[in-house]
C-alpha positions as CSV (number, residue, x, y, z in Angstrom):
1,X,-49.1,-2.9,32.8
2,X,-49.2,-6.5,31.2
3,X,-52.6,-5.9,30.9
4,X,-52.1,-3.0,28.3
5,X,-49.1,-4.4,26.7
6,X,-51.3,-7.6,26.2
7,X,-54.1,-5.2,24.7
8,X,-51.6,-4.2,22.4
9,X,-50.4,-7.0,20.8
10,X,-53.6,-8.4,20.6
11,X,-55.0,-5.2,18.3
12,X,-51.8,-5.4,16.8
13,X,-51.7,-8.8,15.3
14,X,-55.4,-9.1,14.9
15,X,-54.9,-6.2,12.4
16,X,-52.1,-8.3,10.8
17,X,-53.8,-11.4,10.7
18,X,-57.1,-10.3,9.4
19,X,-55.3,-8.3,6.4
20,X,-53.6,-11.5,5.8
21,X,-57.1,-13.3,6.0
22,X,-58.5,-10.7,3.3
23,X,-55.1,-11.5,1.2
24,X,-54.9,-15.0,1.4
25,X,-59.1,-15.4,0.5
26,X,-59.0,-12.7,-2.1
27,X,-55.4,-13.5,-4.0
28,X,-54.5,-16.8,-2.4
29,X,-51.1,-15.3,-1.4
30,X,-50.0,-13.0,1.8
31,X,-47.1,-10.6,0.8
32,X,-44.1,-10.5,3.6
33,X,-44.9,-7.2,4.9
34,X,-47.8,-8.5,6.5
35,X,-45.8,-10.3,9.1
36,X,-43.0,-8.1,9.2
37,X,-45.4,-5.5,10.4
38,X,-47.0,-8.0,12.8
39,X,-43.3,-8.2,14.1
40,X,-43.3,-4.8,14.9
41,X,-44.7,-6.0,18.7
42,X,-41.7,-8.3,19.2
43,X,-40.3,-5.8,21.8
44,X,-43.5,-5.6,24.0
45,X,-43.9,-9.2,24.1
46,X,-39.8,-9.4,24.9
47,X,-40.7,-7.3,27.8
48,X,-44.2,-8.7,29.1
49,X,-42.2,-12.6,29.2
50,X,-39.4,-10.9,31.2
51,X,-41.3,-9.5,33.9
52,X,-43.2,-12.9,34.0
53,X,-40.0,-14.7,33.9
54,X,-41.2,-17.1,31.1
55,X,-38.3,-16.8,29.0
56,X,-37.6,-20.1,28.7
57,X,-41.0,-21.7,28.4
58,X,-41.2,-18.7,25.6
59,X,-38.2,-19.8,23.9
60,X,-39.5,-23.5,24.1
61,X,-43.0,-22.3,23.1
62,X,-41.2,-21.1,20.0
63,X,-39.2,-24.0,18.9
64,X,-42.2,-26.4,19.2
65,X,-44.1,-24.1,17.0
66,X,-41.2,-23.5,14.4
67,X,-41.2,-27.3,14.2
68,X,-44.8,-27.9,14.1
69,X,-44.9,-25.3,11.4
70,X,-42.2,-26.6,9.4
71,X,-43.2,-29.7,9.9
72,X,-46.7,-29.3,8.3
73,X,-45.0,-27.5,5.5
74,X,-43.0,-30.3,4.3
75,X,-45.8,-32.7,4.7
76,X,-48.3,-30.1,2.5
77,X,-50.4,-29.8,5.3
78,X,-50.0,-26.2,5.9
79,X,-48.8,-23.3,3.2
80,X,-46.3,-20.3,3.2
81,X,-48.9,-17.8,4.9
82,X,-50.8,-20.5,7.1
83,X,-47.1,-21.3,9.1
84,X,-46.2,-17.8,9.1
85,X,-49.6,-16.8,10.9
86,X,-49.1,-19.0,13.7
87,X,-45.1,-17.8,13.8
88,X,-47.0,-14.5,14.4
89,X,-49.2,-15.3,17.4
90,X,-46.3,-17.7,18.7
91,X,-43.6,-14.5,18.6
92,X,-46.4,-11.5,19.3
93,X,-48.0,-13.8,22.4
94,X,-51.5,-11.4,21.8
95,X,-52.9,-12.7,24.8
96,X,-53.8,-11.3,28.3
97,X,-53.4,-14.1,30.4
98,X,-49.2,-14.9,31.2
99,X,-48.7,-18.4,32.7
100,X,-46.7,-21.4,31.2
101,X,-49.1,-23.4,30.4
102,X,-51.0,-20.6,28.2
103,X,-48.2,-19.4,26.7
104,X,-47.1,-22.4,25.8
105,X,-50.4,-23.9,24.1
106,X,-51.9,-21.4,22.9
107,X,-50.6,-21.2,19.6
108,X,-50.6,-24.6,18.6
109,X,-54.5,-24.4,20.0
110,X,-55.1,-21.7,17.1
111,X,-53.3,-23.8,14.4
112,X,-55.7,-27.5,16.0
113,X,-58.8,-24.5,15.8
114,X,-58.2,-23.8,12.0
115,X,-57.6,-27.2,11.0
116,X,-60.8,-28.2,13.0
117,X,-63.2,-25.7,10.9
118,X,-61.4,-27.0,7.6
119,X,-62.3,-30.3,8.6
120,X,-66.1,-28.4,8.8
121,X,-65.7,-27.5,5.5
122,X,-64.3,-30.8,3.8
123,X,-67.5,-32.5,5.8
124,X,-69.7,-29.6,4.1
125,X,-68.0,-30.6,0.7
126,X,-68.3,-34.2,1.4
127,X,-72.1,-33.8,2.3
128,X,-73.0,-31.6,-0.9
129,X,-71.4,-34.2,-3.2
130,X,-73.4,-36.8,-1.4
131,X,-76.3,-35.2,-2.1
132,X,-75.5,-34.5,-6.1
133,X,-74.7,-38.5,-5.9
134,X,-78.2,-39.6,-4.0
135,X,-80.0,-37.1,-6.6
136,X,-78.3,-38.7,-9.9
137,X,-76.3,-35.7,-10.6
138,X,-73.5,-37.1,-10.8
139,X,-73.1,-39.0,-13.8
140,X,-71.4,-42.8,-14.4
141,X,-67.9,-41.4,-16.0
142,X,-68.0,-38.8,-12.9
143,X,-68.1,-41.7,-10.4
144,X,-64.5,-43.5,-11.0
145,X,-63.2,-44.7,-7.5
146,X,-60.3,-42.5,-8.1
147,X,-63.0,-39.4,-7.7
148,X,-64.1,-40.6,-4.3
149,X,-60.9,-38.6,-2.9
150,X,-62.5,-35.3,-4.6
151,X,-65.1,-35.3,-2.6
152,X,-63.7,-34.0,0.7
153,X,-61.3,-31.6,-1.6
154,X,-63.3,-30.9,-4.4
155,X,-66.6,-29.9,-6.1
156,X,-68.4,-31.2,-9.2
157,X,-69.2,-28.4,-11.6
158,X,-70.8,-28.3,-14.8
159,X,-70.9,-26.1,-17.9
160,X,-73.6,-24.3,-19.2
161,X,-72.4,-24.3,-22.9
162,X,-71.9,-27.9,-23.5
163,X,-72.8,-29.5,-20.2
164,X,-70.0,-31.2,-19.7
165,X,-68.7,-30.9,-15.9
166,X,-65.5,-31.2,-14.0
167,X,-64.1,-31.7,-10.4
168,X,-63.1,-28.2,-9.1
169,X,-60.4,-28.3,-6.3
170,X,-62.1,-25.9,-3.3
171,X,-59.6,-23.3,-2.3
172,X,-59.1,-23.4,1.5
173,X,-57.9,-20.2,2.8
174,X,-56.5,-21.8,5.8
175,X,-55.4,-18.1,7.1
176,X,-58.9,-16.9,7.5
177,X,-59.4,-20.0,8.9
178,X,-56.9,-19.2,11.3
179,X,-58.0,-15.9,12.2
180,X,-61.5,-17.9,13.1
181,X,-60.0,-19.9,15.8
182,X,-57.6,-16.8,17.0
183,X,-60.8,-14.4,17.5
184,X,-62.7,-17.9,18.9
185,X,-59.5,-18.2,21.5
186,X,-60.0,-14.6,22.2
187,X,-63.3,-15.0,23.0
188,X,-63.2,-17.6,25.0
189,X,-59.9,-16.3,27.3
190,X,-62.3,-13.3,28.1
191,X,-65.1,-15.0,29.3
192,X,-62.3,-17.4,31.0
193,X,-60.5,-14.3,33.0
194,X,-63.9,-13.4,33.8
């Protein structure tokens, strides 16, 4: 029975998630609907902790999250649609395997996952602006020490017209990001229960 319930939630808010991956890369903003449809799996995951008898661990499970969450809200770190996608898979509990330890990390494992492969990506930034540097393409007025923080964030663009070039801040669409380390997580549980 848990089994299927878990199979559930798990189709359930990897459907939410990934629309809110396509949303957040394509318009850089996730509408509301998103996870109040992902919410829609509340009572299944109400009635999966009960017959565990996790409640409590679920109920602390969720107020470490909330405060991670809001916690890397106020300090910029995470946006609107990032905190809300690890509410989702801290409420929903899409996962198979029911002990406390599980239920407790996983979550916050999925947020640590997506911040890991934007710290990929800032190293990939950082490593393409080396190389413009080594090469001379970037110029002396490009080089002020105050730039040296673009280049985990930002990429060095030019202009065709007049060849002039700016610093272009590198959208990070830290939901699909997300979504990444959820379907990673997923992976690995399954070869784990194997």
């Amino acid at each position: 029975m848990d089994s299927l319930l878990g199979l559930i939630a798990i189709i359930g808010s990897s459907v939410s998630l990934s629309y809110a991956a396509l949303q957040d890369y394509k318009t850089r903003e996730v509408t509301n609907w998103v996870w109040v449809g992902g919410l829609v799996l509340l009572p299944l995951t109400l009635l999966r902790i009960n017959f565990a008898g996790l409640t409590v661990i679920y109920g602390l499970q969720l107020l470490t999250t909330f405060v991670v969450v809001l916690l890397g809200f106020r300090l910029g770190i995470l946006g609107g649609a990032d905190g809300k996608a690890i509410l989702l898979l801290a409420i929903t509990y899409p996962w198979i395997s029911i002990d406390a330890i599980w239920l407790f990390l996983a979550p916050l494992g999925v947020l640590l996952g997506g911040l890991l492969i934007v710290g990929v990506h800032s190293l990939v930034l950082l490593i393409l602006n080396a190389i413009q540097w080594h090469r001379g393409s970037i110029r002396a007025e490009e080089r002020e020490p105050a730039k040296y923080v673009y280049w985990i964030t930002r990429r060095l663009t030019r202009h065709q017209q007049d060849g002039s070039s700016e610093w272009i801040t590198v959208s990070v669409p830290l939901v699909v990001y997300i979504l990444m380390a959820y379907a990673a997580l997923l992976v690995w549980m399954v070869v784990l229960v194997r």
